[in-house]
VODREN-677934 format. One record per residue: residue number from 1; residue in three letters; x, y, z of N, C-alpha, C, CB in turn. Coordinates in Angstrom, 2 decimals, always signed. Atoms other than C-alpha are relative to their C-alpha. Glycine has a CB too. Layout:
% residues N
@vofi:NUM	ronu:ALA	n.c1:X	n.c2:Y	n.c3:Z	ca.c1:X	ca.c2:Y	ca.c3:Z	c.c1:X	c.c2:Y	c.c3:Z	cb.c1:X	cb.c2:Y	cb.c3:Z
...
//
This chain:
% residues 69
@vofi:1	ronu:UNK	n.c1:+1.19	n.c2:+0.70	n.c3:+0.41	ca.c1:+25.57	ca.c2:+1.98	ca.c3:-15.27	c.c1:+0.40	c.c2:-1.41	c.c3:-0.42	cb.c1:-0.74	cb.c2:+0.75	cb.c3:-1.15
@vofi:2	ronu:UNK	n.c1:+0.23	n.c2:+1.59	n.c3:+0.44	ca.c1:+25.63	ca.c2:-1.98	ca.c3:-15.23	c.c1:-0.55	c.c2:-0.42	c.c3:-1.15	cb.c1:-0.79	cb.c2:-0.66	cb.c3:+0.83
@vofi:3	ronu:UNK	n.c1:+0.71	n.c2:+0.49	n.c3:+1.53	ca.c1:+23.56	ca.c2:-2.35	ca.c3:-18.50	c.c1:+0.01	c.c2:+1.09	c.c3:-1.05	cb.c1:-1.68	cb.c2:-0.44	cb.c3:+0.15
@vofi:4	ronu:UNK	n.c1:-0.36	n.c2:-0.99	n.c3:+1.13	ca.c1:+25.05	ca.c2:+0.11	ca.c3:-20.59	c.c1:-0.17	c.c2:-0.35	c.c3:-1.50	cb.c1:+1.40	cb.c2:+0.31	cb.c3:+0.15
@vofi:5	ronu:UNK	n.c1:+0.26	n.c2:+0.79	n.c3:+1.29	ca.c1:+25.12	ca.c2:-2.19	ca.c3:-23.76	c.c1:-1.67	c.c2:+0.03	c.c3:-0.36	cb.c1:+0.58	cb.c2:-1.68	cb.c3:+0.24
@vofi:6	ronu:UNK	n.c1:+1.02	n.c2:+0.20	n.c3:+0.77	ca.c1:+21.34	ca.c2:-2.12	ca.c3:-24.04	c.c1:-0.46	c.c2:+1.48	c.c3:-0.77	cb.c1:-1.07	cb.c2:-0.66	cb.c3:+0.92
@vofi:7	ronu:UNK	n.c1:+0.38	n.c2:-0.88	n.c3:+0.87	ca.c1:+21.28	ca.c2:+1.11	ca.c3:-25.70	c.c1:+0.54	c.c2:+0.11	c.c3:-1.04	cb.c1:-0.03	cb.c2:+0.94	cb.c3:+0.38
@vofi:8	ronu:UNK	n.c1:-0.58	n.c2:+0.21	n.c3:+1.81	ca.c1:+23.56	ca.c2:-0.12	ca.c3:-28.55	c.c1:-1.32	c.c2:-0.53	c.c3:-0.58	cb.c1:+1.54	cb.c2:-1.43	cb.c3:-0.37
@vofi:9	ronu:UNK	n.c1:+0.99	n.c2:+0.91	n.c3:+1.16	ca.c1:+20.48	ca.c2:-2.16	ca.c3:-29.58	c.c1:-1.43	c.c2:+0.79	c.c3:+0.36	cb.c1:-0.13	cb.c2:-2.11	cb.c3:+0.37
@vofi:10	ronu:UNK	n.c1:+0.91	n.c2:-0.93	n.c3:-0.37	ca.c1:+17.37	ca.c2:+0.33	ca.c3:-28.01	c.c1:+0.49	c.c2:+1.47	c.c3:+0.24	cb.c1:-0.59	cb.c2:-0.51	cb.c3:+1.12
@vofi:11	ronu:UNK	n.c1:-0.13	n.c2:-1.26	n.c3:+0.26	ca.c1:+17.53	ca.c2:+4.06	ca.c3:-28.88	c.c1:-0.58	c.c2:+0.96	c.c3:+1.10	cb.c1:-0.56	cb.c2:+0.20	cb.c3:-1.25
@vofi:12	ronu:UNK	n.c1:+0.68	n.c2:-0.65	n.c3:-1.82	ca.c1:+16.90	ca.c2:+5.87	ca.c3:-25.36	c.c1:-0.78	c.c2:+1.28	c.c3:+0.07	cb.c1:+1.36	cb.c2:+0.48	cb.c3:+1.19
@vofi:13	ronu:UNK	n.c1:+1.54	n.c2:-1.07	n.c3:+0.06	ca.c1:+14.46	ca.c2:+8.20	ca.c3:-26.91	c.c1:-1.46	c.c2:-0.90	c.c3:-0.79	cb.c1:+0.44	cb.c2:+1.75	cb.c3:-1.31
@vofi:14	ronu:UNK	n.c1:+0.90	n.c2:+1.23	n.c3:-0.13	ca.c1:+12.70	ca.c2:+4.96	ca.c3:-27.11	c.c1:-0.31	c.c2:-0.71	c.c3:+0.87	cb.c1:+0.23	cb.c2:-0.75	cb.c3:-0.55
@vofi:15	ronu:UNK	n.c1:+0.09	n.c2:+0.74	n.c3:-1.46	ca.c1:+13.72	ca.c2:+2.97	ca.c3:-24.23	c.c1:-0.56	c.c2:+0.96	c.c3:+1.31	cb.c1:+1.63	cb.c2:-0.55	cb.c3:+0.41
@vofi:16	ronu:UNK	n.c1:-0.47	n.c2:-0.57	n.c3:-1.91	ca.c1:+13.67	ca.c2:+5.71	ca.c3:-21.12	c.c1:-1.85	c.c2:+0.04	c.c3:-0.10	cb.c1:+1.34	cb.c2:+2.35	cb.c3:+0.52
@vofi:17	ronu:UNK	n.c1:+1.03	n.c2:-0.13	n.c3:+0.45	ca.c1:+9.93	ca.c2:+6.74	ca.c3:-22.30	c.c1:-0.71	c.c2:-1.16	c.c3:+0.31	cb.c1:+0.09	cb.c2:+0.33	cb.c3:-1.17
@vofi:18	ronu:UNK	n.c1:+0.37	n.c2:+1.44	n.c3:+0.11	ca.c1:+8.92	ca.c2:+2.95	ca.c3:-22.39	c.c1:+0.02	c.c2:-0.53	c.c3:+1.04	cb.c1:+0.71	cb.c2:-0.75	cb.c3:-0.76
@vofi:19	ronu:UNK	n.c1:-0.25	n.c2:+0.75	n.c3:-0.99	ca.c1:+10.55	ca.c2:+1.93	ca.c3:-19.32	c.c1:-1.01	c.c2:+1.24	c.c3:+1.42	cb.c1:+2.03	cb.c2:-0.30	cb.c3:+0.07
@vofi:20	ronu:UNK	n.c1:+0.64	n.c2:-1.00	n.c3:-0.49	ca.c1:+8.71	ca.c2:+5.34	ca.c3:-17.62	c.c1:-1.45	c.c2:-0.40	c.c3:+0.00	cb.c1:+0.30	cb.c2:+1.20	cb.c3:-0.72
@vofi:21	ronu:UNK	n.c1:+1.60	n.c2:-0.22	n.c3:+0.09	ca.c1:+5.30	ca.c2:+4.63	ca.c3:-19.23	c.c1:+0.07	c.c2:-1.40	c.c3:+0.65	cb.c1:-0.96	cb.c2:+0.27	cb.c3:-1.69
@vofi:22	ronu:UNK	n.c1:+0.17	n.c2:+1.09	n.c3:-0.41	ca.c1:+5.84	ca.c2:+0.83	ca.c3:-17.66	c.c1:-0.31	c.c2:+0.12	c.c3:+1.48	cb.c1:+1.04	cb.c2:-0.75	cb.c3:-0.35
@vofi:23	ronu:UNK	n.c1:+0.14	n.c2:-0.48	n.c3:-1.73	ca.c1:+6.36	ca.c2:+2.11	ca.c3:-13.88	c.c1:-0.98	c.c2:+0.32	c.c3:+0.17	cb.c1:+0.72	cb.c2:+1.06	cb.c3:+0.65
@vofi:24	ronu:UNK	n.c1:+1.70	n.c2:-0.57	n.c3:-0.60	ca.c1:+3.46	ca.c2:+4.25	ca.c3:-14.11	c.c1:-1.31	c.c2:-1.09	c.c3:-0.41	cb.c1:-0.49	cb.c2:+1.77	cb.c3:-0.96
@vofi:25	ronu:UNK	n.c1:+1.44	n.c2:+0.51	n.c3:-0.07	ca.c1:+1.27	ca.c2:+1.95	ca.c3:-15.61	c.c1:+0.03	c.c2:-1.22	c.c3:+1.42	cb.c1:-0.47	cb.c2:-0.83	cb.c3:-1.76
@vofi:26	ronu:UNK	n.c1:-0.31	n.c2:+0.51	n.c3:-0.97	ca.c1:+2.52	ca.c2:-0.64	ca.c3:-13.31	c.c1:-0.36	c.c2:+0.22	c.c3:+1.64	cb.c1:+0.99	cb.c2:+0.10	cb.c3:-0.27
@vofi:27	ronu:UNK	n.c1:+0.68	n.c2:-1.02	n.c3:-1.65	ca.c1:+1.54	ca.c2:+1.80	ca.c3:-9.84	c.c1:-0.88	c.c2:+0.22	c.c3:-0.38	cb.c1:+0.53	cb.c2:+1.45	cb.c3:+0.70
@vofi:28	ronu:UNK	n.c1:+1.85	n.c2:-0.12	n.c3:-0.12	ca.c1:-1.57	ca.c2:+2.67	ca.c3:-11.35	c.c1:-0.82	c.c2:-1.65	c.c3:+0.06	cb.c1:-0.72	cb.c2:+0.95	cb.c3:-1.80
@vofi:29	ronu:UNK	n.c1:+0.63	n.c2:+1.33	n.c3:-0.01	ca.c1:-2.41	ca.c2:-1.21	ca.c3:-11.44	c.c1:-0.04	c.c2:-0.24	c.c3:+1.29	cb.c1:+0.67	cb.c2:-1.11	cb.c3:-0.75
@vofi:30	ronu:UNK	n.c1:-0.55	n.c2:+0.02	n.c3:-1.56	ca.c1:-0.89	ca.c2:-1.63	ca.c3:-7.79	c.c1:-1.20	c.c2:+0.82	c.c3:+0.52	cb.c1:+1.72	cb.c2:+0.80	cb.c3:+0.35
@vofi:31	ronu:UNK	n.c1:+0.62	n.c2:-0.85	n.c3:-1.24	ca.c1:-2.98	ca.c2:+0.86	ca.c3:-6.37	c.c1:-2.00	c.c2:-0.18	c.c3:-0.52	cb.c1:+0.86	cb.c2:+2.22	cb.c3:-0.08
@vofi:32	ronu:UNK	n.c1:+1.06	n.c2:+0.33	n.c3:+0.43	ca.c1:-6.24	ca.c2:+0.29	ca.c3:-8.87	c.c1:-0.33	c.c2:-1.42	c.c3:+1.00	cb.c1:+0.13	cb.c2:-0.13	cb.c3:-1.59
@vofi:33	ronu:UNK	n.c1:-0.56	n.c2:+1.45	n.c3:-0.74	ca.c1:-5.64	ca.c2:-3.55	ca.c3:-7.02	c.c1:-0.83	c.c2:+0.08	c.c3:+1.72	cb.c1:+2.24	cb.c2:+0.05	cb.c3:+0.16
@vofi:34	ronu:UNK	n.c1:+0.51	n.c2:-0.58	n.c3:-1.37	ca.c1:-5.96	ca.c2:-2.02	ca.c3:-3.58	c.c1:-0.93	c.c2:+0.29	c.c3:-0.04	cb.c1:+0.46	cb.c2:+0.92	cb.c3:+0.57
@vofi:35	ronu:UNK	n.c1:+1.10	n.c2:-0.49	n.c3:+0.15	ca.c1:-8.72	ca.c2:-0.11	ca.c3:-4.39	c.c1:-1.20	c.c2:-0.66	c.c3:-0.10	cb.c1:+0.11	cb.c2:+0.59	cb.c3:-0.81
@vofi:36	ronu:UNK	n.c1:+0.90	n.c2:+0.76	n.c3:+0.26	ca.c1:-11.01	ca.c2:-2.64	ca.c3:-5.53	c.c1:-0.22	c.c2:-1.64	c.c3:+0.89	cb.c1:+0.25	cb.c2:-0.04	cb.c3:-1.40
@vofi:37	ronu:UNK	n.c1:+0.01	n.c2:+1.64	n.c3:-0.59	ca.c1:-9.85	ca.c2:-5.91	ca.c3:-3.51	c.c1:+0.31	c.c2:+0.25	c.c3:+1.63	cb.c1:+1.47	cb.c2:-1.19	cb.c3:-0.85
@vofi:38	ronu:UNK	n.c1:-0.05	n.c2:-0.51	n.c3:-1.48	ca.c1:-9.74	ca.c2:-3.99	ca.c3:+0.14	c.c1:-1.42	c.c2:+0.65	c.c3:+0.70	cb.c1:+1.14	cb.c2:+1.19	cb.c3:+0.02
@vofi:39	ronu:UNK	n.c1:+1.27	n.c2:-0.91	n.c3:-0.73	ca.c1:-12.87	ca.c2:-2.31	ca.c3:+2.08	c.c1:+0.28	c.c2:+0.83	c.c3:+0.75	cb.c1:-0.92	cb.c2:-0.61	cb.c3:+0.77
@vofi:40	ronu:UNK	n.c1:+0.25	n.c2:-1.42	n.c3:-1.09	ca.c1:-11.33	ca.c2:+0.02	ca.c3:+4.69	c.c1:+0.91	c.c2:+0.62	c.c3:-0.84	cb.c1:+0.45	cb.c2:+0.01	cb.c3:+1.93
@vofi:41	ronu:UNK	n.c1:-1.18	n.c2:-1.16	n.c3:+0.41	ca.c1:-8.91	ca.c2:+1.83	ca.c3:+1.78	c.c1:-1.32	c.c2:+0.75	c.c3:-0.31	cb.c1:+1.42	cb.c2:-0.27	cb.c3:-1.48
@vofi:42	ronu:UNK	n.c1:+0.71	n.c2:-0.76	n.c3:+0.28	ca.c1:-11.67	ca.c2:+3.22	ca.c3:+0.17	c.c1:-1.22	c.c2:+0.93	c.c3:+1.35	cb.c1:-0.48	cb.c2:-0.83	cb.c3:-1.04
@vofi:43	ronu:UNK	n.c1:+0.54	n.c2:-0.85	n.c3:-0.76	ca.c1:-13.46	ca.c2:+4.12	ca.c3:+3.22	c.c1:+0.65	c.c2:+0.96	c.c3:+1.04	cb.c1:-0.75	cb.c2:-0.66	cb.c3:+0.49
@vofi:44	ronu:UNK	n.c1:-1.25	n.c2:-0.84	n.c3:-0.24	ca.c1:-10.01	ca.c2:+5.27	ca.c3:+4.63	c.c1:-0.06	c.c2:+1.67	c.c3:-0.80	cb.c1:+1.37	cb.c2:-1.01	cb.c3:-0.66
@vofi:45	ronu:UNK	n.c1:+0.04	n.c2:-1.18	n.c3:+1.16	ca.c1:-9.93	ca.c2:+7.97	ca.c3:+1.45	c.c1:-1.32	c.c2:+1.07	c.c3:+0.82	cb.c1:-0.62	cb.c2:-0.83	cb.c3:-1.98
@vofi:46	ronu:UNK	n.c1:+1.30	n.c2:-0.82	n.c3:+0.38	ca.c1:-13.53	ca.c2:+9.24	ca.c3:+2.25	c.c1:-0.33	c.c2:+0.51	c.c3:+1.36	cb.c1:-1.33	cb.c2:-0.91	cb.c3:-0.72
@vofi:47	ronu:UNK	n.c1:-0.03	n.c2:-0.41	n.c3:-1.03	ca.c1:-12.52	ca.c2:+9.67	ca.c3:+5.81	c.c1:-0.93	c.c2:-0.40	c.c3:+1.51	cb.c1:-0.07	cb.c2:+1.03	cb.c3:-0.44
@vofi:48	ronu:UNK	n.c1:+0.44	n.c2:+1.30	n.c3:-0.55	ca.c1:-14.62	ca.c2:+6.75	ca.c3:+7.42	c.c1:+0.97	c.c2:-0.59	c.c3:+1.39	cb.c1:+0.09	cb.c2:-1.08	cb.c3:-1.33
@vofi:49	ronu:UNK	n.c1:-1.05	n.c2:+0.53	n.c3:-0.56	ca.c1:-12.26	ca.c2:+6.03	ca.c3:+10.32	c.c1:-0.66	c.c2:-1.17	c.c3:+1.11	cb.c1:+0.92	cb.c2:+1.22	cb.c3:+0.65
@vofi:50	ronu:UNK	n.c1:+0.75	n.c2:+1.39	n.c3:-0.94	ca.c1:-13.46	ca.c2:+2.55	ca.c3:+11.80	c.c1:+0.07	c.c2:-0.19	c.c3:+1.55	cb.c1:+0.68	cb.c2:-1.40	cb.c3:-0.43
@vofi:51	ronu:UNK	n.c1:-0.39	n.c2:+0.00	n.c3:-1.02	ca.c1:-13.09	ca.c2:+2.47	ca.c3:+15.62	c.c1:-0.17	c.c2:-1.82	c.c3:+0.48	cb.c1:-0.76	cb.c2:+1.20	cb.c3:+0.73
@vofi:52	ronu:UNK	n.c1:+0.13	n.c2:+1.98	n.c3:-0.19	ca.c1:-12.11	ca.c2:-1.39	ca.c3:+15.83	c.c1:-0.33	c.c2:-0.43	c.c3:+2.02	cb.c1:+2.40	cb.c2:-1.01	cb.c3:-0.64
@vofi:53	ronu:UNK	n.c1:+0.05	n.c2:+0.53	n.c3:-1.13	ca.c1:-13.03	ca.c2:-3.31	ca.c3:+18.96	c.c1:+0.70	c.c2:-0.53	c.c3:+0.80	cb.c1:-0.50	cb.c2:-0.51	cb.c3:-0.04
@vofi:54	ronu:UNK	n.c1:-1.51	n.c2:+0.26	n.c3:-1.40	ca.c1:-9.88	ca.c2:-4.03	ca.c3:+20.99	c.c1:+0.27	c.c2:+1.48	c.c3:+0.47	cb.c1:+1.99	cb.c2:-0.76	cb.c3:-0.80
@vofi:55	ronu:UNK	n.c1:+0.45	n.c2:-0.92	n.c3:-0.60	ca.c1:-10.33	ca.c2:-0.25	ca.c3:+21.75	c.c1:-0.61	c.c2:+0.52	c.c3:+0.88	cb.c1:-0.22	cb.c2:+0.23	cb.c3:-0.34
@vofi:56	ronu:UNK	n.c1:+1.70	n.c2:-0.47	n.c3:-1.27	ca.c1:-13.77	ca.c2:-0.44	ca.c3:+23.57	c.c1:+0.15	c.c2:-1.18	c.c3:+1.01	cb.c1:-2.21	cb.c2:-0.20	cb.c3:-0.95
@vofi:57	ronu:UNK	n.c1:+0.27	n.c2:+1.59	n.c3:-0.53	ca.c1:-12.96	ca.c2:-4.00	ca.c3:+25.03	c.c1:+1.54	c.c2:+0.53	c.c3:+1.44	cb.c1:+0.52	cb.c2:-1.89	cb.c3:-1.82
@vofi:58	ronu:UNK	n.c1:-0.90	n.c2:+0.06	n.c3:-0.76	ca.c1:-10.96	ca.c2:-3.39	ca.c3:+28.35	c.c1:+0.97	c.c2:-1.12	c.c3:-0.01	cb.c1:-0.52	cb.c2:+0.14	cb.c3:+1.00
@vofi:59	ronu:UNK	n.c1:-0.73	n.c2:+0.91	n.c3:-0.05	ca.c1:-7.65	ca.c2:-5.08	ca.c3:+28.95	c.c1:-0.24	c.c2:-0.98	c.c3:+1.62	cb.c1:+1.39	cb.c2:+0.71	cb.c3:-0.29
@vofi:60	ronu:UNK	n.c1:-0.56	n.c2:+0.83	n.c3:-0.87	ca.c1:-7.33	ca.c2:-8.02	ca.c3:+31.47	c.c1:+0.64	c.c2:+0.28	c.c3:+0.52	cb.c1:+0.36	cb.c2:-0.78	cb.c3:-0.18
@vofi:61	ronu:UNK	n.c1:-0.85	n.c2:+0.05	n.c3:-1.60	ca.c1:-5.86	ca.c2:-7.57	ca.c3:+35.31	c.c1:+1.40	c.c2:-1.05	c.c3:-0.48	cb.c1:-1.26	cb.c2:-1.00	cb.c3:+1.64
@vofi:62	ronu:UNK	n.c1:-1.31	n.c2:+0.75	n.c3:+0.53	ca.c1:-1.93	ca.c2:-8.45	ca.c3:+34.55	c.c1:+0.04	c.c2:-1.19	c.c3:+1.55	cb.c1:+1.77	cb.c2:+1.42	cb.c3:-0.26
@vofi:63	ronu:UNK	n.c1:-0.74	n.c2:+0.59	n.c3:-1.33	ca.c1:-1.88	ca.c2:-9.43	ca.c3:+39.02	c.c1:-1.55	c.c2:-0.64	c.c3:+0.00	cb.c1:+0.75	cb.c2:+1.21	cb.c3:+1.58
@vofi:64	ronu:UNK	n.c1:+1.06	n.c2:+0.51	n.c3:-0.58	ca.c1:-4.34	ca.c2:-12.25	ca.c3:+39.65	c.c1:-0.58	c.c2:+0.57	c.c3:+1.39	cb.c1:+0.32	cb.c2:-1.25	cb.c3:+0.11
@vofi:65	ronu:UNK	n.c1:+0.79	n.c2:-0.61	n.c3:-1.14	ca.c1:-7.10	ca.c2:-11.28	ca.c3:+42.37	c.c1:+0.05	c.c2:+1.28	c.c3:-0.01	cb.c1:+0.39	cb.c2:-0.37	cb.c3:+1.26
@vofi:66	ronu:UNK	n.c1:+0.09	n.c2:-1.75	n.c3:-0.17	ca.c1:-6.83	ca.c2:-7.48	ca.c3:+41.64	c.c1:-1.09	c.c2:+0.23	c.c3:-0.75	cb.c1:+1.33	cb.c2:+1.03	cb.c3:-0.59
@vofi:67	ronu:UNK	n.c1:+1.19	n.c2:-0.12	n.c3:+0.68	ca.c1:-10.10	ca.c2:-6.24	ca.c3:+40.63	c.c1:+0.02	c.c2:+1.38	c.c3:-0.72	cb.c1:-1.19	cb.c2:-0.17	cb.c3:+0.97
@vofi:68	ronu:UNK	n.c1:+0.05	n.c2:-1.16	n.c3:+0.36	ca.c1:-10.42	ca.c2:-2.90	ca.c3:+38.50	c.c1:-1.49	c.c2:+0.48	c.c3:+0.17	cb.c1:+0.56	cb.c2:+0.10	cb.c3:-1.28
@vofi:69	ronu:UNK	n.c1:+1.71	n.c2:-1.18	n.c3:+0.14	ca.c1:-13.23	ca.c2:-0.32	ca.c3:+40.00	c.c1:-0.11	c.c2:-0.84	c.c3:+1.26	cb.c1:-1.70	cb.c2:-0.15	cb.c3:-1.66
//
């Protein structure tokens, strides 16, 4: 462990707890974040699956003069 010295001065049934409840609050912010500042997560979740339009839109003939159909 590289930072061994900080538990001479923080008691690690203080620190580990602290640095634990920081992560989680930290990912619940991260993902609260997403949640509110995105439109297809939440309709992602609720099983909404968007069928975007480069799907329905045929591709372009790669050999000039070849016609499809």
């Amino acid at each position: 462990m590289n930072q061994a010295r900080i538990w001479l001065v923080v008691k690690p049934s203080i620190g580990v707890p602290l640095m634990l409840g920081a992560v989680a609050i930290t990912a619940l912010l991260v993902h609260a974040a997403v949640l509110t500042h995105t439109a297809w997560y939440p309709a992602f979740l609720n099983g909404k699956a968007k069928i975007s339009t480069s799907m329905i839109v045929p591709a372009a003939p790669s050999i000039p003069g070849v016609t499809i159909g």
